[in-house]
C-alpha positions as CSV (number, residue, x, y, z in Angstrom):
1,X,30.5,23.2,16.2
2,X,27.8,21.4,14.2
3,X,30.1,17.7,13.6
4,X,28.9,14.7,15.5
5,X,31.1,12.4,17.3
6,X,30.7,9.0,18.9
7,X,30.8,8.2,22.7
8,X,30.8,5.3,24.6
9,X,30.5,4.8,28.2
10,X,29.1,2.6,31.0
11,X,26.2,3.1,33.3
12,X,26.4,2.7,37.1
13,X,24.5,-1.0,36.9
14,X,27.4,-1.9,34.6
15,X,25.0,-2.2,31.0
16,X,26.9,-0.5,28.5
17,X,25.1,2.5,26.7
18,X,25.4,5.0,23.7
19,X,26.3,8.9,23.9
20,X,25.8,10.8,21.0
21,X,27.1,14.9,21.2
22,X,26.5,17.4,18.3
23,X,27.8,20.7,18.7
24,X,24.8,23.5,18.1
25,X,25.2,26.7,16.6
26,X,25.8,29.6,18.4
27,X,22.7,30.9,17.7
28,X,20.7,28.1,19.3
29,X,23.3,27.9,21.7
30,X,22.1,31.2,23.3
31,X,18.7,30.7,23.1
32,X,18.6,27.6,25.1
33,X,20.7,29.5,27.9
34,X,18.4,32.1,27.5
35,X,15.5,29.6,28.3
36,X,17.5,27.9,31.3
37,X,18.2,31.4,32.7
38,X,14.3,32.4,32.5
39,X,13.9,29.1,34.2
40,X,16.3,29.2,37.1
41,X,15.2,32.5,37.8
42,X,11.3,31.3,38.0
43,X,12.7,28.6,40.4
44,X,15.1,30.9,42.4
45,X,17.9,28.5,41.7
46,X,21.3,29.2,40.3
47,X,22.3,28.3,36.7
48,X,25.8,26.3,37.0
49,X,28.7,26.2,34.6
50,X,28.4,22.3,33.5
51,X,24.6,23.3,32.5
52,X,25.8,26.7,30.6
53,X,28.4,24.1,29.2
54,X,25.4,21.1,28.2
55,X,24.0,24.1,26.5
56,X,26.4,23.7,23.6
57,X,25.6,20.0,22.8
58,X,22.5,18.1,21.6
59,X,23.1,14.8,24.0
60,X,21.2,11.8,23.0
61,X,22.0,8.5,25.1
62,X,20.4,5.0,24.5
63,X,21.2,1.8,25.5
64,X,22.1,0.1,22.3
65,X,25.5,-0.7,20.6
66,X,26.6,2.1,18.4
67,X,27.6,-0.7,15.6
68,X,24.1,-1.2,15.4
69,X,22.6,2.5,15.4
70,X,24.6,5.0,13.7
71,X,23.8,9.1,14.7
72,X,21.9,9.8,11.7
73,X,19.5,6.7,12.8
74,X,19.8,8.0,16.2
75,X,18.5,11.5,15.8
76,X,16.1,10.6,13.2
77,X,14.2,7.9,15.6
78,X,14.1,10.7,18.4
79,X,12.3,12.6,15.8
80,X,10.0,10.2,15.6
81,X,9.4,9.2,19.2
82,X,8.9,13.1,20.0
83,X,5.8,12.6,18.2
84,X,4.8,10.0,20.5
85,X,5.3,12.8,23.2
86,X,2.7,15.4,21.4
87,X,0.0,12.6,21.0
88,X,0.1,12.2,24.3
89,X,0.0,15.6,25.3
90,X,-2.9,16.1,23.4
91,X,-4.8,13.5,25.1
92,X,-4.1,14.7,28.4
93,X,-4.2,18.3,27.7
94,X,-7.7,18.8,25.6
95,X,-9.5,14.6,26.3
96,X,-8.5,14.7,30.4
97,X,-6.8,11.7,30.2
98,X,-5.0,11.9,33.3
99,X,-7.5,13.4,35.4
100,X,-9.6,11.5,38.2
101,X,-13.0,12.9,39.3
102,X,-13.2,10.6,41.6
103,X,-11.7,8.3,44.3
104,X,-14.1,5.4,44.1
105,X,-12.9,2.1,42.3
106,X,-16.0,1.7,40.0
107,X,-16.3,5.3,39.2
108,X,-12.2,5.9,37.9
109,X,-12.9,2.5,35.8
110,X,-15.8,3.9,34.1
111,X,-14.2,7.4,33.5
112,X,-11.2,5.2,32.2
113,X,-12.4,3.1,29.7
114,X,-14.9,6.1,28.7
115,X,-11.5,7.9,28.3
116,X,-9.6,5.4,26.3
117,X,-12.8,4.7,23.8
118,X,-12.6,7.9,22.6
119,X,-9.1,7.7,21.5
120,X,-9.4,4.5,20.4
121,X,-12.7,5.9,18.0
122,X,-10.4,9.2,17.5
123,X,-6.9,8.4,16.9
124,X,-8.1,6.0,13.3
125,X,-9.8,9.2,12.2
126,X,-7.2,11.8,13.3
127,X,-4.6,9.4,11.4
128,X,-6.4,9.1,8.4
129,X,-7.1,13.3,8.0
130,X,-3.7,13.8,8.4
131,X,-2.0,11.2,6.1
132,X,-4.6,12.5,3.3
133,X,-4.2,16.0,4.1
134,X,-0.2,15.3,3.7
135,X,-0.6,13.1,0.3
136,X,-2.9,15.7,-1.3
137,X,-1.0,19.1,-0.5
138,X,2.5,18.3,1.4
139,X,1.3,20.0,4.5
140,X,1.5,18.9,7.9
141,X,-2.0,19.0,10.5
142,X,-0.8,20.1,14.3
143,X,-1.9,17.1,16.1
144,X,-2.6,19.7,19.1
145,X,-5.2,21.4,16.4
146,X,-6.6,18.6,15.0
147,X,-7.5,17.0,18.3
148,X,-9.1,20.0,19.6
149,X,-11.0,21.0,16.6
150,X,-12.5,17.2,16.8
151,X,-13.3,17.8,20.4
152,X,-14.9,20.6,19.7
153,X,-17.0,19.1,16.5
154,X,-18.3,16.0,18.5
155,X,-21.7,16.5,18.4
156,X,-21.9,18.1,15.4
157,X,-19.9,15.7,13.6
158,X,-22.3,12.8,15.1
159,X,-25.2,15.3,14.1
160,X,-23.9,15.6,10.6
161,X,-23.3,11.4,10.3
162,X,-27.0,11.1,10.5
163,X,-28.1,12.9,7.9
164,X,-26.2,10.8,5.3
165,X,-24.1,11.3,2.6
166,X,-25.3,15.6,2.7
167,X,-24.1,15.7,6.1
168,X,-20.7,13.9,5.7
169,X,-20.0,16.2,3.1
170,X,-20.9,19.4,5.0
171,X,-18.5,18.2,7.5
172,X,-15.5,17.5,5.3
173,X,-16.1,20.7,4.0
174,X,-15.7,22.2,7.6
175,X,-12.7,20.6,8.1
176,X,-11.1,21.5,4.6
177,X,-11.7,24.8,5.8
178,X,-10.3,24.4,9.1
179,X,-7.1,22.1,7.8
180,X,-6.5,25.0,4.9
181,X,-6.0,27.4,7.9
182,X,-4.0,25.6,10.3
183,X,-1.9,23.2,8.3
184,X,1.8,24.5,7.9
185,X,4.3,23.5,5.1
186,X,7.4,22.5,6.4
187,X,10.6,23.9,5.6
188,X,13.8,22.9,5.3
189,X,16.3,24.4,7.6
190,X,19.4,23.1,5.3
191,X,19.6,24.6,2.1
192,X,20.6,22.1,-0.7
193,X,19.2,19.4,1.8
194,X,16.8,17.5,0.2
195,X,17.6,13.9,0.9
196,X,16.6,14.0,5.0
197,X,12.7,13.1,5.2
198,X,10.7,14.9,7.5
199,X,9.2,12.9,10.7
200,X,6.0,12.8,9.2
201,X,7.4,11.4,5.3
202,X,8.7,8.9,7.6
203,X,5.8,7.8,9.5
204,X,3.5,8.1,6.4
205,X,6.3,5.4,4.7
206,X,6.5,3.3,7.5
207,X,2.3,3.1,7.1
């Protein structure tokens, strides 16, 4: 368990595509049947033997040569696109993205664009706390937290803007506060493994 091995097979339409399979440790191994059990019993359906099995490897499949991506690559740009996932769940989950107050034409395009300008005005500001939060002390801001706590400091960060240069400090002083509480240090799960970056070092280099 733990080696990675390379796979290749061909998709029903004919277009070739890449299998990676990494054996998990046991410990892991149990937890996520514990998970799919908890699961299957909220569902009332019945856990089969190829998912107990599936439970074993991490799976990753995507549709490029596997001359051209190696598994390291592989794993390390799912990484990175799981971040993708969280953004988006934060915009959803705390701005209300996705919802619709209302069937009329004129009414969803308004609530739309209303939507999308304030992650547009949000998401330069989110990026910029975190990357300087990271540079300055090696600690990583939730997006989930950081979102929310901007929500949540709208008006009085628009309040705080007005008053000039007093009032932009007051309100980097309430986010110092609130960053030194939530932000967590990452650890490495490898001991003696330095070299791997950490999806944000890589997002921060790729800036």
């Amino acid at each position: 368990m733990g080696s990675s091995r390379y796979l290749c097979s061909v998709t029903p339409r004919g277009r070739p595509s890449t299998n990676y399979l990494k054996g998990l440790p046991n410990a892991l191994v149990e937890q996520k049947r514990r998970r799919l059990h908890k699961q299957a019993h909220r569902e009332w359906v019945t856990v089969s033997d190829d998912q107990r099995l599936l439970c074993q490897y991490e799976v990753l499949i995507i549709n490029v040569p596997g001359e051209l991506l190696g598994a390291t690559q592989v794993r390390e740009f799912y990484r990175l696109r799981w971040q993708v996932e969280l953004i988006f769940k934060a915009w959803k989950s705390l701005l209300g993205l996705h919802q619709v107050v209302s069937s009329n034409l004129y009414w969803f395009q308004a609530q739309l664009l209303a939507n999308l300008s304030l992650v547009l005005l949000g998401s330069p500001l989110v990026s910029s706390l975190k990357t300087q939060y990271w540079q300055d002390h090696q600690k990583e801001l939730s997006n989930w937290y950081l979102w929310r706590w901007l929500r949540d400091q709208a008006y009085e960060l628009a309040a705080q803007l007005g008053r000039g240069i007093v009032g932009w400090q007051r309100w980097i002083s309430a986010f110092m506060a609130f960053a030194n509480h939530n932000a967590r240090k990452h650890k490495r799960k490898h001991k003696g493994v330095t070299t791997r970056p950490l999806p944000y070092e890589i997002i921060t280099q790729m800036a």
